[in-house]
C-alpha positions in Angstrom: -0.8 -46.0 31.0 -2.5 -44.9 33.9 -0.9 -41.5 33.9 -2.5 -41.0 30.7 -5.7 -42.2 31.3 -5.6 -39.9 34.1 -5.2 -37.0 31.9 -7.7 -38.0 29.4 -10.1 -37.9 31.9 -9.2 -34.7 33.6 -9.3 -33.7 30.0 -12.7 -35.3 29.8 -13.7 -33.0 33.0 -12.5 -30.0 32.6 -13.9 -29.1 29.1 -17.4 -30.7 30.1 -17.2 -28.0 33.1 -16.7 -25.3 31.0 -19.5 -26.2 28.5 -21.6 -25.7 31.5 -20.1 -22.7 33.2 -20.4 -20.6 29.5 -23.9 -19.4 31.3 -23.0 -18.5 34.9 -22.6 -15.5 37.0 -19.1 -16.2 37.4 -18.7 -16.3 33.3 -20.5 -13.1 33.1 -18.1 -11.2 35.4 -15.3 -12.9 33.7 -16.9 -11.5 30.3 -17.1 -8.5 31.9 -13.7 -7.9 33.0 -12.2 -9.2 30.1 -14.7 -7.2 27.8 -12.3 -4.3 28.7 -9.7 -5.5 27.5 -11.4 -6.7 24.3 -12.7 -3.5 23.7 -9.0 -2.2 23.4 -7.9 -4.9 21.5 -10.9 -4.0 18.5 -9.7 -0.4 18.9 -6.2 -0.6 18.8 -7.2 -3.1 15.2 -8.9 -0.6 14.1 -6.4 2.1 14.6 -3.7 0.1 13.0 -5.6 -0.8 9.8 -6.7 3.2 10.0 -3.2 3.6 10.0 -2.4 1.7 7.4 -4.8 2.8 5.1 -3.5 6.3 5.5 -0.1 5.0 4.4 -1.3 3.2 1.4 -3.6 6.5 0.0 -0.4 8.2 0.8 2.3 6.2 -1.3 -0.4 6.0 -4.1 -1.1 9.8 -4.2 3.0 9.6 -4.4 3.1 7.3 -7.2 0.5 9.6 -8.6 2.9 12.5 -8.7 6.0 10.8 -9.6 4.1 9.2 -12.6 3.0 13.0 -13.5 6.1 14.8 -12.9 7.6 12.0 -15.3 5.0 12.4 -17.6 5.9 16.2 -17.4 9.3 15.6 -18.1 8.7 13.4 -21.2 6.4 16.1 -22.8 9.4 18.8 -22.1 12.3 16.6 -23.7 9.9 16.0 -26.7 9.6 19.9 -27.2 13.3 20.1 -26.7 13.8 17.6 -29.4 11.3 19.0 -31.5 13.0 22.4 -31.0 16.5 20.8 -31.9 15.0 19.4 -35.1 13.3 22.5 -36.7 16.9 24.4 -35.9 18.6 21.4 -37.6 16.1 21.6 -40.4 16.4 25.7 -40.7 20.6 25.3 -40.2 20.4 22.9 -43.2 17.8 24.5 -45.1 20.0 27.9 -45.2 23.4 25.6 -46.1 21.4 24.5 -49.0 20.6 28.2 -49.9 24.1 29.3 -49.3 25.2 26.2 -51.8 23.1 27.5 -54.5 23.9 31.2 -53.9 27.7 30.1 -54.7 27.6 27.1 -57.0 29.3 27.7 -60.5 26.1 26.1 -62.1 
C-alpha cells in the first residue's frame, strides 16, 4: 500500500513539474532541439502522402486506359460482327437468287 501511494505521489509531482516547466528556458532548448527533428518528421509526411498521391493519379490514369482500350475493343468486335452479318445476309440473299434461277416453278 505504501508502495503505491508512493507512486501516486511521485505521479502527483512529476506531472505538476512539468505543467510548470512548459514555459522555461530549459523547455525552449528542448523545443528547439527537438523542433529538428519535428521538422523532418512533417516532411518526410508530407513526402509520403506526395508519394502516394502520385500512385493513386497513376493507377486511375491506368484504369482510364484499360477501360478505353476495352471500350476500343468492344466497338471493333461489333464491326466484326456487323461485317459477318451483312456477308451472311448477301451469302443468303444470292442462295435465294440461285434458288429461283433453278426452280422448276
Amino acid at each position: 500500500m505504501k508502495k503505491t501511494l508512493v507512486a501516486l505521489l511521485a505521479m502527483i509531482m512529476l506531472s505538476a513539474t512539468a505543467v510548470y516547466a512548459s514555459d522555461t528556458p530549459i523547455s525552449d532548448w528542448i523545443n528547439s532541439k527537438t523542433s529538428k527533428i519535428t521538422q523532418k518528421e512533417k516532411s518526410a509526411a508530407a513526402k509520403a502522402e506526395a508519394d502516394r498521391k502520385k500512385r493513386q493519379e497513376k493507377i486511375a490514369k491506368q484504369k482510364a486506359k484499360q477501360a478505353e482500350a476495352r471500350k476500343k475493343a468492344a466497338e471493333r468486335q461489333a464491326a466484326r460482327e456487323k461485317k459477318a452479318r451483312e456477308q451472311k445476309q448477301k451469302v443468303e440473299h444470292k442462295k435465294g437468287l440461285i434458288k429461283e434461277l433453278f426452280s422448276n416453278d
